[in-house]
N, C-alpha and C positions, 0 to 999 in steps of 0.2 A: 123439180125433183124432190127435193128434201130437204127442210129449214132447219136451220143450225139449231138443238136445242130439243128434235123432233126425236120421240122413243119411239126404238124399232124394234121388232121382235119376232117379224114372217119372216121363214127364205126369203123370200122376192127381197125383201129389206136388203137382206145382208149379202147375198145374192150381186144386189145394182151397186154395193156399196165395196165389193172387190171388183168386182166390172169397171165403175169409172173413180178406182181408190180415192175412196171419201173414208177421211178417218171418222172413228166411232170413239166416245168416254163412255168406262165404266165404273157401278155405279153399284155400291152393296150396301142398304140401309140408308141411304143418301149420302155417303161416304166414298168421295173420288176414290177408286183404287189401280187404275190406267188410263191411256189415252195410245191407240194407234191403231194400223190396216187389219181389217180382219185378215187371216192369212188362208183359214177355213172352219166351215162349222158343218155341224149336223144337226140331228133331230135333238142333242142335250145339250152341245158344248159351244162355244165359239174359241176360235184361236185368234188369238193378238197376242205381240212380242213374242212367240213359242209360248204361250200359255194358253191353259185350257181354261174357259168361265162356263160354269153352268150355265143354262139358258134360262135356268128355274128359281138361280140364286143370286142373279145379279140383274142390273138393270144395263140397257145400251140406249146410248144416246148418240144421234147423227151429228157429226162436226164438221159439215162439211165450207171450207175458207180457214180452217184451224192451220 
């Protein structure tokens, strides 16, 4: 499916990634600023902990074994 480490950034991504909850880190400037379930996104945002992350201004990384 997805190696720990793997940047994601399609639906389908994020999509498989509340499907079989694989947590995601993210990731502003190379700068940890989270770690946890997407809870839901769209075509700008992703949700994790009740926050909203741009999808333009942050980066997501698959964590899946975290």
């Amino acid at each position: 499916m997805y190696i720990n480490g793997q940047e994601i950034s399609e639906d389908t991504h994020f999509q498989d990634h509340i499907e079989h909850q694989v947590p995601i880190q993210i990731y502003r400037n190379s700068q940890h600023k989270d770690i946890g379930y997407i809870e839901d996104y769209n075509g700008n945002f992703i949700k994790v902990n009740n926050t909203f992350y741009n999808r333009n201004q942050f980066t997501f990384i698959s964590r899946p074994g975290y």
